[in-house]
Structure formats: C-alpha cells, structure tokens
N, C-alpha and C positions, 0 to 999 in steps of 0.2 A: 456548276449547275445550281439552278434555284433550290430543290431540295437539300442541298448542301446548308446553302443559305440560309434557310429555314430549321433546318433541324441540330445543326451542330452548336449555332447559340443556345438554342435550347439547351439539349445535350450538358453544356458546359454550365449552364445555369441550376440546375436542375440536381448535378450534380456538387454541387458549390464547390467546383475545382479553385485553388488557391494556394500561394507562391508562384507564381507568374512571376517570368525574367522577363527581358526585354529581349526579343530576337536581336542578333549579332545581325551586324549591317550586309555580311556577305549572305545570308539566310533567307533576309527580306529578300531577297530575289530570285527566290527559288521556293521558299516555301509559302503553302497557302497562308491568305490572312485569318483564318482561323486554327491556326497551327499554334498550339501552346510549350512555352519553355519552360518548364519548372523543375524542382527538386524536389520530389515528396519527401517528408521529413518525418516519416511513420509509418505502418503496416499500414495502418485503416485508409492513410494518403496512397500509396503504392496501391492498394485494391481497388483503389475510385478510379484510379488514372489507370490501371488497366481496365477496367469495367468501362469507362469511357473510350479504350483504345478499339475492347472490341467493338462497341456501337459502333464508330467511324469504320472499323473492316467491317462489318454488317450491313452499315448505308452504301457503301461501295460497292459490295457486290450485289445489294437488290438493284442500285441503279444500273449496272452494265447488265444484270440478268433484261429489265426494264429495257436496255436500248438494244441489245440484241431480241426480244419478245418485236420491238418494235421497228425493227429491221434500220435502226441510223447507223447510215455511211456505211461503205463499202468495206470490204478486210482492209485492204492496201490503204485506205485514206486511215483507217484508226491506226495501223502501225504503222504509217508516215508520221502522224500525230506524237505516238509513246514517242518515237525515233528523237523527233523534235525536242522533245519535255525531257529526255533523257543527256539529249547533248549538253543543253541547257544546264542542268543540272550539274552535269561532268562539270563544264566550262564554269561553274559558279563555285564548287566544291573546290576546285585547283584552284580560286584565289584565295581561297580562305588561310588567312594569314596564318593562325595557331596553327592549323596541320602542317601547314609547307615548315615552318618552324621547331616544330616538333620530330620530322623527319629529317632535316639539315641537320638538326641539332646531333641525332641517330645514325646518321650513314654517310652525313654530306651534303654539298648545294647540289652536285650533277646526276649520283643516284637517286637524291629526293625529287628532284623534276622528275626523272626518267621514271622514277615509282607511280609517284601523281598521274603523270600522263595517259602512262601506258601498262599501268596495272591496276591501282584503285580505279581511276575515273577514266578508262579507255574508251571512248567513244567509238558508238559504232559507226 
C-alpha cells in the first residue's frame, strides 16, 4: 500500500537504522522490499530497531483499522488473500536452504521434510 511506501522509508531514515545485511535470496521472495536484515550490535541499536518495529505494527493496524472504516473487499476475498500470502510464504520458508540443513543435520533427510512440511510451514 502507498502509505507503506511513504512512511516506512521515512521511518527507517529518520531513525538512522544501520548494519543492514543483504536479504538471503530465499527471503527476497517473501519478504517486503522494505524489510530490513540486521544485527544490532548495542542496547541503543536493539531500542531503535524495536521502536521501529513498533511503528511498522502501528502503521498496520491504522491501515486495516482505515480499510475496514472503509469497508474494502469482502471477508472471504481478504482471507482468500492472507490464504494466498501465507502459502506462499510456507512454500518459500521450505526452500530455505540453512533450515532444511539445520534440521537433516538434527533428526535426518525424511523427518526434516516431514517437519518443514507439515509442522513449521503446514499450509492451509
């Protein structure tokens, strides 16, 4: 949503959020392009970047309070929507290499699928 667009560059400027990683290639497709990867490397870092976290849960929910006020889309079509953005997600989280790796390495190749699939990222 434009608001998005508008306000979380800000946001991130504003705050001068800094260490930024590079999104992992499985993430670029799933997460928004104003999704930041970092490691605060301080108290005063860790209090900015949650102070920034809540902004972004606070722009979130003014905007859904904002599209329910303003009556957009039906129930059914917005939980068709999450349905979609969630599968997606699953389906993106199960290629990510380091976890599938992490878990083979822990229990096995056939429990760590079986885990991925149908426990972490169980699609509805």
């Amino acid at each position: 949503p434009a608001i998005f667009n508008q306000r979380i560059p800000k946001m991130q400027s504003d705050m001068q959020l800094e260490g930024h990683r590079a999104i992992p290639e499985w993430g670029q497709q799933i997460f928004s392009k104003h999704c930041l990867c970092m490691r605060p490397s301080s108290p005063e870092e860790v209090a900015i970047f949650v102070e920034y976290a809540l902004g972004i849960a606070q722009l979130t929910v003014d905007f859904g309070e904002q599209q329910i006020e303003a009556g957009v889309g039906s129930e059914s079509t917005l939980v068709a929507e999450r349905l979609r953005c969630y599968r997606r997600f699953c389906d993106q989280q199960c290629k990510n290499d380091k976890t599938t790796r992490i878990l083979q390495a822990t229990f096995g190749p056939d429990f760590a699928q079986q885990y991925l699939e149908h426990v972490l990222f169980d699609g509805p």
